[in-house]
C-alpha positions in Angstrom: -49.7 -42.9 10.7 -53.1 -42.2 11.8 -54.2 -38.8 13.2 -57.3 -38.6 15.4 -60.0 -36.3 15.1 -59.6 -32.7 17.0 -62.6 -32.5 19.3 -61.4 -29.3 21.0 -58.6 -26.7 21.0 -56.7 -29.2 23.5 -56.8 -31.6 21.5 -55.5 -29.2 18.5 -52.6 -27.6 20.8 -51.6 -31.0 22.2 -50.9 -31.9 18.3 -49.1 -28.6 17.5 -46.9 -29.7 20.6 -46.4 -32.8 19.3 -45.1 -31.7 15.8 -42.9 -28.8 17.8 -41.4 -32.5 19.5 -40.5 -34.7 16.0 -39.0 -31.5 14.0 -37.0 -31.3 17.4 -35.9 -34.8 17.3 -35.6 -34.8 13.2 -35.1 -31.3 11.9 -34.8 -31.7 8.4 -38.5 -32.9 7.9 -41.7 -33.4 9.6 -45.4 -32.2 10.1 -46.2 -29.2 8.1 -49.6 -27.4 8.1 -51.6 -27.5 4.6 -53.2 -24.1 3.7 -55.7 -23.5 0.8 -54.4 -21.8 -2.0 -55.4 -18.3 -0.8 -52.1 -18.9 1.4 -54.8 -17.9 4.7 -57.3 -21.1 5.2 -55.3 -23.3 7.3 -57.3 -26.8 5.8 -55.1 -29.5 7.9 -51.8 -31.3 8.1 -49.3 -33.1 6.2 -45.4 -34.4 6.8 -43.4 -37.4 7.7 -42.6 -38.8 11.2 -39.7 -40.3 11.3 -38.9 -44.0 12.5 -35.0 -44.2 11.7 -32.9 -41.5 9.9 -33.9 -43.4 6.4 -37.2 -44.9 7.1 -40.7 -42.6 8.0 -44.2 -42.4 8.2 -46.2 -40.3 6.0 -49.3 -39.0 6.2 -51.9 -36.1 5.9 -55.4 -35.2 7.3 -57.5 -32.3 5.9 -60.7 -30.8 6.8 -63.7 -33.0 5.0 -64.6 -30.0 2.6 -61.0 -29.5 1.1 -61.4 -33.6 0.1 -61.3 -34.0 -3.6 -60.0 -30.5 -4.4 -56.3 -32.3 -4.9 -54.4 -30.7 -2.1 -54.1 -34.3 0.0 -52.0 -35.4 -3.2 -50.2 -31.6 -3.6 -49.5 -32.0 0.2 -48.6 -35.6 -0.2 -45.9 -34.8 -3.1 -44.5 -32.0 -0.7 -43.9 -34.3 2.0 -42.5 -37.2 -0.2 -39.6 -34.5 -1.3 -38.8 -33.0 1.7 -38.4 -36.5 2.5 -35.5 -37.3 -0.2 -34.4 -34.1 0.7 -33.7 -35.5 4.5 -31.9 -38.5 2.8 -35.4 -41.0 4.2 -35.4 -43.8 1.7 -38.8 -45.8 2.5 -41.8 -44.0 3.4 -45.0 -45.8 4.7 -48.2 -45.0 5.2 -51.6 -46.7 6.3 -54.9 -45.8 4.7 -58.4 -47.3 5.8 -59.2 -50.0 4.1 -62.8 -48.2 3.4 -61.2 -45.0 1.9 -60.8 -45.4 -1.3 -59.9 -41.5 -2.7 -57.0 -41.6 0.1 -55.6 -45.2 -1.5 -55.8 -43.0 -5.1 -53.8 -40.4 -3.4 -51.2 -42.7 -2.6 -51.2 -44.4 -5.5 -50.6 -40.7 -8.0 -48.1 -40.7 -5.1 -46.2 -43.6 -6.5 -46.9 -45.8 -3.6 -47.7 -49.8 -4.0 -50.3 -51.6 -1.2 -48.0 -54.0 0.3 -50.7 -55.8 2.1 -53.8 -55.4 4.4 -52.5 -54.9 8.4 -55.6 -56.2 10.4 -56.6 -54.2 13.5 -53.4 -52.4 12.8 -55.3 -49.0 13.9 -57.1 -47.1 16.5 -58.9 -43.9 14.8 -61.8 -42.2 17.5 -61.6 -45.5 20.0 -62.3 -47.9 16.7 -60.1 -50.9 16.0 -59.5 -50.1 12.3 -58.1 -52.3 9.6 -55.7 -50.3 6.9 -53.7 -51.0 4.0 -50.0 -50.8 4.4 -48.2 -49.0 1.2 -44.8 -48.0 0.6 -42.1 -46.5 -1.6 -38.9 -47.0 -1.9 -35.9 -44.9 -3.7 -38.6 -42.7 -4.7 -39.1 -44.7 -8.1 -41.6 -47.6 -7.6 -44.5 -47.9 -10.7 -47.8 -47.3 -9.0 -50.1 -50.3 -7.9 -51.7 -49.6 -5.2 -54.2 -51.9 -6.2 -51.7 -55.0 -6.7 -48.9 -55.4 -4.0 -45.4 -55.2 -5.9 -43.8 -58.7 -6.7 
């Protein structure tokens, strides 16, 4: 799942509507805003979207300066249990081949790359390459370095 950048308030209504439309669809999970720990500085977005009632997308997006403060894997870890919670058995997720702190996020996450997905993205009009990673049953060892065999 790949989020694109807010350039206005549009752009950030237009997503809030679009999160009000999955929990609608899937109401035991979905996106969920990410606040600092101060419980008042909204710093971005987490959650799962849903492809089938046991398989979903994960993902997360938080502004630049709450990167490498460890709420992306806090958020992350929140998600993957609402997630078991809602009975969702595989979760994906895509990260940019070129964003390396996002593929250790995954992997403290217990996700495995399961391969490179060539122009498998569009971020800001920009054909985008991304690892595809998974888990499964919630138990995988991490190796996001080394697809699982």
């Amino acid at each position: 799942m790949s989020f694109p950048t807010h350039q206005s308030l549009d752009d950030t209504r237009a997503f809030v509507q679009w999160s009000d439309t999955l929990w609608a669809r899937w109401p035991k999970a979905g996106p969920l805003l990410v606040f600092a720990r101060d419980g008042v500085t909204l710093l971005g977005g987490a959650g799962i979207v849903n492809d089938s009632e046991t398989v979903a997308q994960i993902g997360y997006i938080l502004a630049r300066d709450a990167w490498g403060r460890g709420y992306a894997t806090e958020a992350l870890l929140a998600s993957v249990e609402a997630a078991r919670a809602a009975g969702v058995r595989r979760l994906e997720a895509g990260v940019h081949v070129d964003h390396q702190p996002s593929c250790r996020v995954l992997e403290k996450a217990g996700y495995a790359c399961e391969g490179l997905m060539r122009q498998s993205a569009v971020k800001d009009g920009v054909v985008e390459d991304h690892f595809g990673a998974g888990r499964a049953k919630y138990g995988w060892p991490s190796a996001f370095a080394r697809a699982p065999s």
